[in-house]
N, C-alpha and C positions, 0 to 999 in steps of 0.2 A: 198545725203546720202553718206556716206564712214564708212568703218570698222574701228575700232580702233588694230585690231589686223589681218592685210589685208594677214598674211604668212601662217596664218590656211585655206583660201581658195583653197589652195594648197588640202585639204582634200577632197575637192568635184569630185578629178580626181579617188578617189575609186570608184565613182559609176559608170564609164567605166566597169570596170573587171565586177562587177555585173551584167551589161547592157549585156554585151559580152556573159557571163556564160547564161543567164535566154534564151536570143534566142538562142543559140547553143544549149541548153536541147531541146527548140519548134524548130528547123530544124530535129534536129536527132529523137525527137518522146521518150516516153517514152515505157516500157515493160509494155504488157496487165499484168491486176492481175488476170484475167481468160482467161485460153483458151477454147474455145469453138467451134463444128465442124461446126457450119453453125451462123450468123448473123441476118437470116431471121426475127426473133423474134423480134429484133430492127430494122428493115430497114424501119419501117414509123416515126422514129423516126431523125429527119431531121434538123443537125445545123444550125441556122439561124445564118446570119450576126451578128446581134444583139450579140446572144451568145457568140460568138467568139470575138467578141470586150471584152465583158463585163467582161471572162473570166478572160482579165491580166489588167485589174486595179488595181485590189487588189496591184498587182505588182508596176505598175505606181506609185500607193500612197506609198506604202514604200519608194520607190525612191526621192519623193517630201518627206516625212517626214525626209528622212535624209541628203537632201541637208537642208530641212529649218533649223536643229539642225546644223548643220558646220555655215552656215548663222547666227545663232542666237550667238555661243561660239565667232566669230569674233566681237564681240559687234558692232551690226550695230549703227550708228548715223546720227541723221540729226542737222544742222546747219543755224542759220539766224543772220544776222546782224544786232544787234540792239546798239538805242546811248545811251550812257550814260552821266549823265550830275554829275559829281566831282566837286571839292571844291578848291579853292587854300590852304582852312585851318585857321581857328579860332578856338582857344581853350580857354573856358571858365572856370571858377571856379563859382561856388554860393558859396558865403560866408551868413550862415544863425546864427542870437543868434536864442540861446536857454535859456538865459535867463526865470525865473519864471514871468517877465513880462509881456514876450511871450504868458501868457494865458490870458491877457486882453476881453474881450469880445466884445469890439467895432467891430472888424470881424467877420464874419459868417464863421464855430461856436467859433473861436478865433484869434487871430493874428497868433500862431504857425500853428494850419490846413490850414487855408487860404494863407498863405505864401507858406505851402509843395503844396499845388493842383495845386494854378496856376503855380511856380515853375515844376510843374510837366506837365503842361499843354507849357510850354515851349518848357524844355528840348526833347517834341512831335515836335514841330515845327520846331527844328533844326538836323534831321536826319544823318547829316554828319557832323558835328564838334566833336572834345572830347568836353565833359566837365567832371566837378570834387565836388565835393563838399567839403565845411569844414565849420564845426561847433563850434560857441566859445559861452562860457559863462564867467568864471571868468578865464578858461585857455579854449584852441582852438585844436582842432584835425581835421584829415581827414578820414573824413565819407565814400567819395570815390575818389581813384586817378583820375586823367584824363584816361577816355575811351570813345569809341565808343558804346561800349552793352548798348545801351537805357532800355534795358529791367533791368537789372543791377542798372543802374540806377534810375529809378524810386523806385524799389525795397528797393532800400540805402534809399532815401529820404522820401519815406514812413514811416522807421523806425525809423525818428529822431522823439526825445520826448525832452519837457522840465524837468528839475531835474535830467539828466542822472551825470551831471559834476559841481565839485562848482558855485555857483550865482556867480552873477556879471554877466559884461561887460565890458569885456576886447577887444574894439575895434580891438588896436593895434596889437595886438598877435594874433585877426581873422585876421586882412589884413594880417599880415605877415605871417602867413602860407598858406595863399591863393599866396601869392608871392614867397612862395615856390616849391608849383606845379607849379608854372609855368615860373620860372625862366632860367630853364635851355630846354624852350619849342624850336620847330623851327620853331613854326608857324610865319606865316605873322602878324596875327592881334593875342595880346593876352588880356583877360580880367576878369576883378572880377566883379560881380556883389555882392557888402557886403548889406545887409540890416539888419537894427535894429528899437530897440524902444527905444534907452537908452543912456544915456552918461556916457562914457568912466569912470569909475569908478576904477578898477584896470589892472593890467599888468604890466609884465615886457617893454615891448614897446610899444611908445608913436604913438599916431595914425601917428603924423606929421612924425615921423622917420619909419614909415611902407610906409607911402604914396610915402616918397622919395626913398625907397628900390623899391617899382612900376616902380615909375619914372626911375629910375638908369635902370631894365629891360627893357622899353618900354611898361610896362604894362598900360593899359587903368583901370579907377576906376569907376562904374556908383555907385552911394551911394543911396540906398533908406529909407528914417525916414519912418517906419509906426505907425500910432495914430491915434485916432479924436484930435479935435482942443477940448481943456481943460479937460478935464475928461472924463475915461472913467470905464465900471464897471468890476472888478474883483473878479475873487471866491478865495475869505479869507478862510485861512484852520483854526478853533477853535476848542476844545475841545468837543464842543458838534453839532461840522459838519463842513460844508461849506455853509459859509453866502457872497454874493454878496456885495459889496462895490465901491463907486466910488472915483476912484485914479487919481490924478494930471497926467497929460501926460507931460513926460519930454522929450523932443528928443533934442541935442545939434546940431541943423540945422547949425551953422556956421560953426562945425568941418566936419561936411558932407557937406558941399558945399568947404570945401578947401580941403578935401582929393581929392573930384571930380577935383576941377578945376587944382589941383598941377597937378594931373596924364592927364591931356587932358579929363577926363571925365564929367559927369555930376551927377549932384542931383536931385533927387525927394522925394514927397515927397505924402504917401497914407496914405488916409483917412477910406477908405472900400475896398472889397474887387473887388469894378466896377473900383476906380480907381489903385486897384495896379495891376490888371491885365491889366488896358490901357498903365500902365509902362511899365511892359515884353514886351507889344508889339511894344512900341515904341522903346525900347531894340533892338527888333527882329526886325526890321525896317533900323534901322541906323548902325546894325553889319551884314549886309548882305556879305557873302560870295561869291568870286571872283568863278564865274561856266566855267567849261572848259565842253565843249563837244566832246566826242569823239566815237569810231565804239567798238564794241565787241564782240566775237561770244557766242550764247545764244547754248547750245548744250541738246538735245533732246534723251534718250535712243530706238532705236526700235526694240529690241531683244526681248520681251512680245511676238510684231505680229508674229515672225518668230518661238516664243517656240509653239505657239496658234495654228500655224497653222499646224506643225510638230503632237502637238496634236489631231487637227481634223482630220489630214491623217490617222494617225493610227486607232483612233474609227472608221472612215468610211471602214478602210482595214476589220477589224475586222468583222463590221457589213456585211460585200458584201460573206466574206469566210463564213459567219455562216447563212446566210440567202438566199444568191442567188447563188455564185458558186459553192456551194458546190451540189446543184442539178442540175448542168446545165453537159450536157454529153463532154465530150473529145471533 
């Protein structure tokens, strides 16, 4: 244990003069408040040891009540060395469409929910890296910079929806803003994880000239196509509701295995939502984080026990003058 404020202890030498004052009054004896010509009335009346102890507690506990308050203003603390296991640093981006595709129903309950959970189910299992997210459909924005607040995080990714941003599927202009967060990073390892259902339809840049913008940073690409293989069913908005339909699955698997392979990365490719959550993990598998271990002091406040106890001294003072010394004779 140590104080955090160790020059306030200096305060406990007032209770010297105190100490000094209370037995100088008990040596020298105080003045009767009555005189009277003879005692006899009271002389079977006989201090016991007891009594006389019992007397200056009341005293004692003031004195313990107010060393524990100097004790407590000096913030006491206790201290234990504990390890901590740190990161050398990987800082990720999800790059998510939000394309109107995105609400296919081959996923449980869609490609765009199933895509945020496990994404989200992820971003849980990497407690120490940034990541970031950006979101593209016919143009591309960022949803969230790179940070650390998981909580934050999740929060952002919850709230993506499809139809916030024009249609389309502008690959290109998702990577590339994904290669914006993270271009100017200093992590060790940096990387995108883009996943779609679509091929590259509009954009100002071309997925190939994004991928080499990766590349030019050192950034890593993992590219995930999600679909079933040929058809799958969509809610058709008409006039008189939404009707169910089944739509051609189109995903351009050769531009996502060469964005992957330009940048050092890889392609996958999910079918449900059992296999694109085996991707994330295989993800989380192969981008493991360089761990450093090292000492830390974990610090503890215990200035509570020392108010608690300052507390109890006084109630107890309290209770001995109103209860017991006050009937107990000189």
């Amino acid at each position: 244990m140590f104080f955090e404020y160790p020059k306030l202890l200096w305060l406990l030498l007032l209770l010297l003069p105190l100490i000094f004052l209370y037995i100088w009054r008990e040596l020298k004896g105080r003045l009767p408040y009555l005189q009277v010509s003879t005692i006899e009335p009271w002389s079977f009346q006989k201090s016991s040891l007891f009594k006389k102890i019992v007397r200056h507690i009341p005293f004692v506990l003031r004195m313990l009540a107010i060393a524990a308050l100097v004790l407590a203003i000096a913030r006491p603390r206790s201290s234990s060395q504990l390890e901590k296991v740190s990161t050398e640093g990987i800082d990720i981006v999800l790059g998510l469409d939000v394309s109107t595709s995105m609400l296919a129903m081959d996923f449980n309950p869609d490609r765009i929910n199933a895509a945020k959970q496990i994404a989200i189910e992820f971003i849980a299992k990497r407690p120490a890296d940034r990541m970031g997210i950006v979101v593209f459909a016919a143009e591309s924005y960022t949803q969230c910079p790179l940070t650390t607040d998981r909580q934050s995080l999740i929060n952002l990714m919850k709230e993506i929806q499809c139809g916030l941003i024009d249609d389309g599927t502008a690959i290109g202009n998702g990577l590339a803003t994904a290669v914006a967060r993270l271009k100017d990073s200093q992590a060790k390892s940096k990387v995108i994880i883009l996943l779609t259902d679509g091929v590259n339809n509009t954009g100002a840049i071309t997925p190939q000239m994004a991928a080499e913008m990766a590349k030019t940073y050192g950034i890593r690409v993992y590219t995930i196509g999600v679909g079933a293989m040929g058809e799958a069913p969509y809610p058709d908005q008409t006039p008189y509701g939404v009707r169910v339909i089944n739509v051609k699955v189109e995903i351009d698997e050769p531009l996502l295995k060469e964005i992957a392979a330009t940048t050092g990365g890889k392609y996958f490719r999910a079918t449900d939502n059992t296999k694109l959550a085996e991707i994330y993990s295989e993800i989380n598998k192969m981008e493991k984080s360089k761990t450093i271990v090292d000492s830390y002091p974990q610090y503890k406040e215990l200035f509570f026990w020392f108010a608690f106890a300052a507390f109890v001294a006084v109630v107890l003072e309290l209770l001995l003058k109103l209860f017991v010394t006050k009937h107990l004779p000189d």
